[in-house]
N, C-alpha and C positions, 0 to 999 in steps of 0.2 A: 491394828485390827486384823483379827487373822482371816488368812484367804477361806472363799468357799471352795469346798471339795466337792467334785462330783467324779463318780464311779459310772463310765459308760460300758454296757452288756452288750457285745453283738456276734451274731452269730458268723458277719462277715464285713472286712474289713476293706481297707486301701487297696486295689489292686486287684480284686474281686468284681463278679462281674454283677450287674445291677447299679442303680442309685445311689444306694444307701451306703454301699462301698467309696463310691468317688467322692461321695461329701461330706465324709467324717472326720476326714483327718484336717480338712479344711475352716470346716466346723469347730476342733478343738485348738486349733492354732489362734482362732478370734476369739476364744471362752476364753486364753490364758492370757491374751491382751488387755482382757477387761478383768483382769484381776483372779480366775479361779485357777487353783490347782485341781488338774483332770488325769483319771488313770484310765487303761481302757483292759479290758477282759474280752477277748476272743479267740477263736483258733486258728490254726493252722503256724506255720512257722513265718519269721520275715526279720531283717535286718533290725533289730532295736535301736540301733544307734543312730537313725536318718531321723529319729522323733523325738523333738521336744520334752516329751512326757513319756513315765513309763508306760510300759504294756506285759501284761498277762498274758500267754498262750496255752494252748491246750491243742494237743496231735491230733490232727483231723484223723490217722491214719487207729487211733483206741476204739474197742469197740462201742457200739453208741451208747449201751447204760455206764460201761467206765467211763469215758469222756464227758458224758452231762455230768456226773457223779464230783471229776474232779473239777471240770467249771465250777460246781456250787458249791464247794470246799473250800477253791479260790478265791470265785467271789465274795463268800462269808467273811475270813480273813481281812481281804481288803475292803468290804464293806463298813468294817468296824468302824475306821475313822473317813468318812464317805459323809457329806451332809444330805446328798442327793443321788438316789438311783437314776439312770439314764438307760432306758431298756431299749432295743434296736428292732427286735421283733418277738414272735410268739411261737418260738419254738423253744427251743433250750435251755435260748438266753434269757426269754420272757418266763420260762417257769422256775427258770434259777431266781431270777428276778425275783419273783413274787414270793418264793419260799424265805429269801432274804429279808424283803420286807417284815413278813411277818413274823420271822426270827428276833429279826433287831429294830423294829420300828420304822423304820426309814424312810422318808418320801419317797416316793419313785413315781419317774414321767417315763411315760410310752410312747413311744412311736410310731404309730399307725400308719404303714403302707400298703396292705397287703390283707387280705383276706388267709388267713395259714391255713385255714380247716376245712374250705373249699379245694383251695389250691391241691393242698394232699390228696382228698378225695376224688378229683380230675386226674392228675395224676397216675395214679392207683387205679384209675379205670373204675372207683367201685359209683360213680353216677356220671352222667353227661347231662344234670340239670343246669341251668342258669346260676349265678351267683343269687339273684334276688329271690329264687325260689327257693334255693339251699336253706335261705334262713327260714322257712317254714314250715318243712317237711322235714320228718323223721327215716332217718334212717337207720344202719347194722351200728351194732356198738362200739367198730372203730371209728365211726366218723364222730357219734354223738359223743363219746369222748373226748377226742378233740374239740367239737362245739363246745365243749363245756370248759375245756382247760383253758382255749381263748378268750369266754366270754369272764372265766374267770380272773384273766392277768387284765383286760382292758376292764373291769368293773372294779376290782379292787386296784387298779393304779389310779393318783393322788390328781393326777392329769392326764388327756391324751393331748398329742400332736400328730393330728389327720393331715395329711400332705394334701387332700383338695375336700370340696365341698361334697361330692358325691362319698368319702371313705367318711366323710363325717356322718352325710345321712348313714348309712351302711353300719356304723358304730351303733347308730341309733335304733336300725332294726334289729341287732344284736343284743340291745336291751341298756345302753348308757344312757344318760341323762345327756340333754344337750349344754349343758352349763359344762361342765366335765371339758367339752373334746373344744384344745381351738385348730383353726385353721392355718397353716403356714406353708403357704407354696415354697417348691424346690427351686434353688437359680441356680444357676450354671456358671453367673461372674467370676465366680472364681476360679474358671476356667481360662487360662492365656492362653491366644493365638499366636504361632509363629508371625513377628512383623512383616513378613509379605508371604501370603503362601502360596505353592505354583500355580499356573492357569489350568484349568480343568484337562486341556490337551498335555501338557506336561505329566500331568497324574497319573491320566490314564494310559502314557507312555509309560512309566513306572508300573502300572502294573501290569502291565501287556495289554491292556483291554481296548478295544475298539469299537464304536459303534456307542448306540444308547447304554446307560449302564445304568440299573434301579438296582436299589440297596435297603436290605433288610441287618438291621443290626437288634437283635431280642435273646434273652434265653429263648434255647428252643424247646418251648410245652407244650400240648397240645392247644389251648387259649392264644397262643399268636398268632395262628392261623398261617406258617410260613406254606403249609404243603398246599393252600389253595391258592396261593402267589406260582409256585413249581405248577400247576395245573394249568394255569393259562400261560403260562411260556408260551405253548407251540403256538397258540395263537398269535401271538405279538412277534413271533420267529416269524411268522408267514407276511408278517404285515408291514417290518421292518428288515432292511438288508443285515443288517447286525446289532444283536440287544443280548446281553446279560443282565444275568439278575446274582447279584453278592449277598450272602447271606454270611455277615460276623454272629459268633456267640456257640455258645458251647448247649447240651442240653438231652432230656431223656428223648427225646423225639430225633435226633440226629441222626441214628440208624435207618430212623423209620423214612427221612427225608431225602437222604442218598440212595433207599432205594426206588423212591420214585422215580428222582431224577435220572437212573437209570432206566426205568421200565419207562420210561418218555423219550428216550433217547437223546437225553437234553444233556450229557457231559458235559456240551462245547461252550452252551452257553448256560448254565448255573455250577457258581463256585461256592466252595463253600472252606471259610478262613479259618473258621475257630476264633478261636481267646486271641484279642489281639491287643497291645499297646494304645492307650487313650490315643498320642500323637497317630497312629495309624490311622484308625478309628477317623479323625480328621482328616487325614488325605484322602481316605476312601469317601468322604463324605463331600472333598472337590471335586474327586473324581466322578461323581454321581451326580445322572442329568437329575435324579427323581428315588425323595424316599419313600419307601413304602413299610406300613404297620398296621397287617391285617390281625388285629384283634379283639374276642371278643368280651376281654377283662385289663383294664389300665386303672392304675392309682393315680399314680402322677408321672409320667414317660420323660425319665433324665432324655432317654435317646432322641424323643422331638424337640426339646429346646436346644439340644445337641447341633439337629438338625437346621432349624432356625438360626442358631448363633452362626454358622458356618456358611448360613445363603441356599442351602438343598430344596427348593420347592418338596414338598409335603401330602402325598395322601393315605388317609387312616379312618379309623372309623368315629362314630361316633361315642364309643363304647368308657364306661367310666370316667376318667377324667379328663377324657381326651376334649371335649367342648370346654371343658375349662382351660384347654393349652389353645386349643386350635379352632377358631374364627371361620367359617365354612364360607369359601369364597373370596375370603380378606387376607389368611394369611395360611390359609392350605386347602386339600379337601376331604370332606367326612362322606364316605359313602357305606352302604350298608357291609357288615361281616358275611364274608363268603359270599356274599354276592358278587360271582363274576362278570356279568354283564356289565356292571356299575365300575367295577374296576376297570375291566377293559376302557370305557368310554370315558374315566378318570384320567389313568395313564395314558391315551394317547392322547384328550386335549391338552394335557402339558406338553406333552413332549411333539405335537405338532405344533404347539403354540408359543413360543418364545417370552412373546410379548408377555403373555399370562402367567408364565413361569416365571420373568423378574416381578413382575406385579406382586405376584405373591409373596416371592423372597424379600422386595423391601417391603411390605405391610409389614411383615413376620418380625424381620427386625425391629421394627420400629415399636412392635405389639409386646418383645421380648421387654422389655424395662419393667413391663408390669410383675416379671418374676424377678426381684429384688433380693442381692444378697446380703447386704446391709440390714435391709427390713428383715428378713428372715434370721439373722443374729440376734438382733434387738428384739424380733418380741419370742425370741427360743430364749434367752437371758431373761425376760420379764414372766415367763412361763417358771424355771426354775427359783425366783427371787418369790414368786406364789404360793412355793412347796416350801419355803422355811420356817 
């Protein structure tokens, strides 16, 4: 019997920074266990030979209508003998996607993490409404094109896969059918931990830091709210003899966010890492008394089970699918976006409380089983076995 093929789209891959970069490749090493041969189409450059299966790339560095151009050139090609589209998001890859489909027939399953046509438009400055209100209000004819080009690749794809129950409702104000979109949480198990890793005091000898250490790890947009974390510094400086605050990740607001921390006088204590190594990533996160993810748009946050898997006590909002990670009380805490008051009295009951900060940390663990990555293979396999 011959193997099934599926053809995965994405815009960004292994090594990249987000979610959906760290669990693809992980992703495709279980699909070719259970018998499918997988090719994958994305950009930028990377070593071929460390992967199992082929890969397609396209030069992040062409300009953007050649580069989508020769994606769906490539894609087509390899599409031909593909039993299954596998789309990553709804940009490039999603409208390649979809031109493909309706080129050659094809199933194709979506992957819904993200809002694309908000995101852009926050971005771009051209609104600073809510996501839930985005979908009802008309705006300039860059955005509604975009509205229109996503609701077009998630209404004509054959399936979605919404990472939580909120991006599923959220599909649903966008105009899909709820039969259409299933559910499947992200897990992180296939994430290995060094077998001992060092005591928090070792760590943060390793990184020179001393004193309390909270850690933001996000791209930086304006939706993560990192500059209202940089605002209350001086307060928690005044409150504590020594406290940094680390901020991993790359992003459009990174300018905007060193110059704060200048105009605060906070050099000494907020750093700021960039693009760093997944292993890093983990030590910084032993080194950390306390994570923090002030935002106020989440799908499904790889970086809080991140958090969880490694023991970091947890405060975040309640925004998106963040109540669907995190248990208010039990296994972190949800306090309101930009509300600094509520932060402040967040961050230092953990951090003057000990006790409540393992409390936390083993709920958390004990709460993480329920993101299953077993479960998430099997019914991402029973989702594609739907599209034949």
């Amino acid at each position: 019997m011959r193997k099934s093929r599926i053809l995965i789209l994405t815009g960004i891959f292994e090594g990249e920074i987000g979610g959906p970069g760290t669990q693809l490749d992980p992703l495709i090493r279980e699909l070719i266990k259970n018998g499918y041969r997988v090719k994958v189409l994305t950009f930028g450059q990377r070593d071929k030979s460390q992967y199992p299966y082929p890969i397609e790339s396209v030069s992040h560095y062409w300009p953007y209508f050649l580069k989508g151009f020769v994606f769906l050139i490539k894609g087509l090609f390899s599409a031909l003998r593909a039993d299954v589209l596998y789309n990553q998001d709804l940009y490039t890859a999603g409208l390649a996607s979809l031109i493909i489909k309706k080129i050659l027939g094809k199933p194709l399953v979506t992957r819904f993490v993200g809002e694309s046509a908000w995101e852009t438009a926050i971005s771009r400055g051209w609104t600073k409404d809510d996501i839930i209100s985005f979908q009802k209000k008309k705006y300039n004819w860059q955005i509604e094109l975009r509205k229109r080009i996503r609701k077009k690749i998630l209404t004509d794809s054959d399936k979605i896969i919404a990472v939580s129950y909120f991006l599923k409702d959220l599909a649903q104000k966008i105009g899909l059918p709820a039969e259409k979109i299933k559910v499947i949480y992200n897990s992180i198990d296939f994430l290995k931990e060094r077998p001992s890793l060092p005591s928090k005091e070792e760590l943060k000898q390793k990184f020179d830091l001393s004193g309390k250490v909270l850690l933001a790890n996000a791209r930086l947009t304006p939706w993560k709210g990192v500059d209202m974390l940089i605002k209350i510094m001086p307060r928690l400086v005044e409150g504590y003899s020594r406290i940094n605050l680390i901020v991993i990740g790359q992003g459009p607001e990174l300018s905007n966010l060193k110059r704060l921390t200048k105009e605060l006088n906070l050099e000494s204590n907020v750093f700021f890492v960039g693009k760093v190594s997944r292993q890093k990533v983990v030590d910084y996160l032993g080194a950390a008394d306390l994570f923090v993810l002030n935002t106020s748009y989440e799908g499904m946050s790889h970086c809080l089970l991140e958090a969880m898997k490694i023991g970091c006590p947890i405060v975040t909002t309640p925004a998106g699918g963040n109540p669907e990670t995190i248990k208010n009380g039990q296994t972190g805490l949800l306090v309101g976006y930009n509300n600094k008051e509520e932060w402040l009295e967040a961050i230092s009951s953990i951090l003057d409380n000990p006790d409540l900060a393992q409390r936390l940390v083993n709920q958390a663990k004990e709460d993480l089983k329920r993101f299953s990555w077993p479960k998430l293979v099997q019914e991402t396999i029973k989702v594609f076995k739907g599209c034949r």
